[in-house]
C-alpha positions in Angstrom: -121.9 -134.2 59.4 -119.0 -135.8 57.7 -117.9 -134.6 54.7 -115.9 -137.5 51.6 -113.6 -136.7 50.4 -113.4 -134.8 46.5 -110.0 -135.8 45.4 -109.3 -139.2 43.5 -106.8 -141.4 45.0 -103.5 -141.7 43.0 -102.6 -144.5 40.8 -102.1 -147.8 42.5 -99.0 -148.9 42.7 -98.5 -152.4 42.1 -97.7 -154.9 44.5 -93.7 -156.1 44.3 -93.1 -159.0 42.1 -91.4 -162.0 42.0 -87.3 -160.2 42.1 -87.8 -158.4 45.1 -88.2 -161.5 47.3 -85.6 -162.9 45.4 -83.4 -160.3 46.3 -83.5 -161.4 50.1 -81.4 -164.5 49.6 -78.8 -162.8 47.6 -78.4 -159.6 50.1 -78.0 -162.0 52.5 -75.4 -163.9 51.2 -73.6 -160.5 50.9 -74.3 -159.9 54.7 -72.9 -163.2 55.8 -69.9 -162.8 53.5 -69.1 -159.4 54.6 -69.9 -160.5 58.2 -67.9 -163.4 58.2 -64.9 -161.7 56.4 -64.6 -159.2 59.2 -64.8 -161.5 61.6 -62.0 -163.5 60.3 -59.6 -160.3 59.7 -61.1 -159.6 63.6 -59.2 -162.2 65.0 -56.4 -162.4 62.6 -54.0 -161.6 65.3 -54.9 -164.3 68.1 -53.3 -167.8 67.1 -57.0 -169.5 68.0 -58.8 -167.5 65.4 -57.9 -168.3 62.1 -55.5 -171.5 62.3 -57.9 -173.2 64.8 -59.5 -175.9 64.4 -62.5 -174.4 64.7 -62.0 -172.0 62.0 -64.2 -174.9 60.1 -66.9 -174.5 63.4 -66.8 -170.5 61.3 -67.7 -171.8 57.8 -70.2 -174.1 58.9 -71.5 -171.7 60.8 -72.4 -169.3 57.7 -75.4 -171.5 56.1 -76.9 -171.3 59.4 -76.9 -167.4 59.8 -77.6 -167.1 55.9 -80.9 -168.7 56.6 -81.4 -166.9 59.3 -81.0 -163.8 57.8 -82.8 -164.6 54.7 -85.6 -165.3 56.6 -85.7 -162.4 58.3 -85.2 -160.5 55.0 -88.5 -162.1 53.9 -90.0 -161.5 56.7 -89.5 -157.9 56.7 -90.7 -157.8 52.9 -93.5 -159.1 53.4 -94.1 -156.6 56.6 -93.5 -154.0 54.1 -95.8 -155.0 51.2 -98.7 -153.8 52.2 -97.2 -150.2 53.6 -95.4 -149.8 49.7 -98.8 -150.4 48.2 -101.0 -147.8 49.5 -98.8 -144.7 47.9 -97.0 -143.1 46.1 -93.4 -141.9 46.4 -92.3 -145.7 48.0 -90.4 -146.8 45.5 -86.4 -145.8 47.3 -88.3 -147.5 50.2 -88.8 -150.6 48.8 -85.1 -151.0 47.9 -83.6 -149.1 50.8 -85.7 -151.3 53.5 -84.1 -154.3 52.5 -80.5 -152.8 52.3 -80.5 -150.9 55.5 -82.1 -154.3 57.1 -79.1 -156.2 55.8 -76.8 -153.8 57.2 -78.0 -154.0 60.5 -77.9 -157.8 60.7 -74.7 -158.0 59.1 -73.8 -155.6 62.0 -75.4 -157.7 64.8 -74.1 -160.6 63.5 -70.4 -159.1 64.0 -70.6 -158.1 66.8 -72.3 -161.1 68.5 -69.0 -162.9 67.0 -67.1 -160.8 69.6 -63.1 -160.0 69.8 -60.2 -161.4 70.7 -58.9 -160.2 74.3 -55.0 -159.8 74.0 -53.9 -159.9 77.8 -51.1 -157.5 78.7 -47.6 -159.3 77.9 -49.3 -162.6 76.7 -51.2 -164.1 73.1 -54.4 -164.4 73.0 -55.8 -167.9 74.2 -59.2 -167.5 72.7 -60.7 -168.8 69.9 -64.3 -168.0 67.3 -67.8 -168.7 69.6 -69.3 -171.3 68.1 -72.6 -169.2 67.7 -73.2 -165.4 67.8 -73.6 -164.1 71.7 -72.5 -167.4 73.1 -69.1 -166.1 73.9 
């Protein structure tokens, strides 16, 4: 025999609005900048990183990860909506989520820009990838 339950649920919590998506595009942008700006100071020492030509390959590259991230962002909130709704107590979660998820792609996103090798007695004769992880 299965016995209900005798205790009322809490108070609903309402679904997020209309700034919380919006926040996606803007954290982004933050990522991308910050991700970006580390990369540059990265290879500030090899004479193909920042005075390259390709140093513009870098700033046309940022739209590209900014959508991708952005999406991703939005993605992730929309993942989450339904797990903030059902209690109580969410509401750091719903803020945190999307900062530690910008973090971690700002991180990725370094790190698939790699670093300059400086060979032993010699400059550095690399330059930016043209896309994260394509080395």
């Amino acid at each position: 025999m299965r016995v209900p339950k005798t205790t009322a649920p809490g108070p609903a919590v309402p679904a997020p609005g209309c700034g919380w998506y919006l926040s996606a595009p803007a954290l982004a942008a933050a990522g991308v900048y910050g991700g970006t700006v580390w990369t540059v100071r990265s290879w500030a020492s090899c004479p193909l990183g920042n005075d390259a030509s390709n140093n513009i390959g870098l700033t046309l590259l940022m739209p590209v990860v900014w959508l991708c991230m952005t999406l991703l962002l939005l993605l992730s909130q929309l993942a989450l909506r339904g797990w903030l709704s059902r209690g109580r107590g969410r509401r750091a979660a719903k803020w945190l989520a999307p900062l530690t998820m910008v973090i971690a792609l700002t991180l990725l996103y370094r790190l698939g820009m790699g670093w300059p090798v400086h060979p032993p007695g010699g400059l550095c004769v690399e330059g930016y990838p043209l896309f994260p992880f394509t080395g």
